[in-house]
C-alpha positions as CSV (number, residue, x, y, z in Angstrom):
1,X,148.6,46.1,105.1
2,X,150.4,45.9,108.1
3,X,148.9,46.8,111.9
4,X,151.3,49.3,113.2
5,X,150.3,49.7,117.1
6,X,146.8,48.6,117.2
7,X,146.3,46.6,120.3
8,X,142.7,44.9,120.5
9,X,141.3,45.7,123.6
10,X,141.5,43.3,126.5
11,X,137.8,42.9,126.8
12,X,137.2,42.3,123.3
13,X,139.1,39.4,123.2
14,X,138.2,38.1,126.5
15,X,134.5,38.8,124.8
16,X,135.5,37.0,121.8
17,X,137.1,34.1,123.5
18,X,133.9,33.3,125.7
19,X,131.6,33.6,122.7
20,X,134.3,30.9,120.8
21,X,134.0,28.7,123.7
22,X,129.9,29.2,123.7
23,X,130.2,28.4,119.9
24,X,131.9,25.4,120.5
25,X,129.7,24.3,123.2
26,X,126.6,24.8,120.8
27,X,129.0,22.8,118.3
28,X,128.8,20.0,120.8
29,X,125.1,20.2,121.8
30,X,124.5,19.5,117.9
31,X,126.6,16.7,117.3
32,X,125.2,15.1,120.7
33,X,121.8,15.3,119.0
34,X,122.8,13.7,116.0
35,X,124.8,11.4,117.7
36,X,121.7,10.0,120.0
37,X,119.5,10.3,117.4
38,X,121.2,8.2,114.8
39,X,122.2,5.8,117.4
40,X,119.6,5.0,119.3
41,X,116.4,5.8,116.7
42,X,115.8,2.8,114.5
43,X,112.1,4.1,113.4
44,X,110.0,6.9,114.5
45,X,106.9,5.8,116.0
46,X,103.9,7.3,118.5
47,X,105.9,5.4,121.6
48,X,109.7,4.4,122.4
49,X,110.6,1.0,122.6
50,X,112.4,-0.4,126.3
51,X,116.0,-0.9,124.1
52,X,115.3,3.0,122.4
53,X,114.6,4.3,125.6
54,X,116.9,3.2,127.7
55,X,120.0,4.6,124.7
56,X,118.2,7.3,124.6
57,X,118.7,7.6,129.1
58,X,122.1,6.2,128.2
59,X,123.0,8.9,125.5
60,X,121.4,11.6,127.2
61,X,123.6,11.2,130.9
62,X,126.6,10.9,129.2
63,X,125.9,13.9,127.2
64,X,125.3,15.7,130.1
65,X,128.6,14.4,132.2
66,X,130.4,15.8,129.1
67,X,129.0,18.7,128.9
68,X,129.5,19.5,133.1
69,X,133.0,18.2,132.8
70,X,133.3,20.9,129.8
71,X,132.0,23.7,131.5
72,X,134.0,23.0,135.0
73,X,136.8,23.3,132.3
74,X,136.0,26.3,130.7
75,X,135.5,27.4,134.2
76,X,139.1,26.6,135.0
77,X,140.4,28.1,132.4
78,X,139.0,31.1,132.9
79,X,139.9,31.5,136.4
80,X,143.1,30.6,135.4
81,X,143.4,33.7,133.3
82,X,142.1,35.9,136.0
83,X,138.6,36.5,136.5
84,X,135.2,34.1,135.2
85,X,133.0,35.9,133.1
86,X,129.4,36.2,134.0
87,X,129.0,35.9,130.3
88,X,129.4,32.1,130.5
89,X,126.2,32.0,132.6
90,X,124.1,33.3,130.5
């Protein structure tokens, strides 16, 4: 089966390149989670501990520096290619 002259359309795979790249993010939003979780949760309880609290801070800012220094890339790149999406906004 061979794909003699069929050209995807241009916004299809710009479409399908931002939803990859919102996949991903998801991707990293999980593993984040599980990260901080596992990290900084020794046992559940009705209040955080000062140590569990202050991973938990810890975890959580550097989770969101990654996640701004992934979008301002994403951001980049899509500039780069021509024009941003407003799907990447929503």
């Amino acid at each position: 089966m061979d794909n003699q002259g069929v050209t995807a359309d241009p916004q299809l795979q710009q479409f399908i390149a931002v939803e990859s790249q919102k996949q991903r993010f998801q991707q990293l939003v999980h593993q984040m989670t599980e990260v901080c979780w596992e990290k900084c949760m020794d046992k559940p309880g009705p209040k955080l501990d000062s140590r569990t609290e202050v991973c938990f801070v810890n975890c959580v800012e550097r989770f969101i520096d990654t996640s701004q220094f992934i979008l301002n890339r994403l951001e980049q790149t899509q500039r780069s290619r021509g024009t941003f999406s407003e799907t990447m906004t929503d």
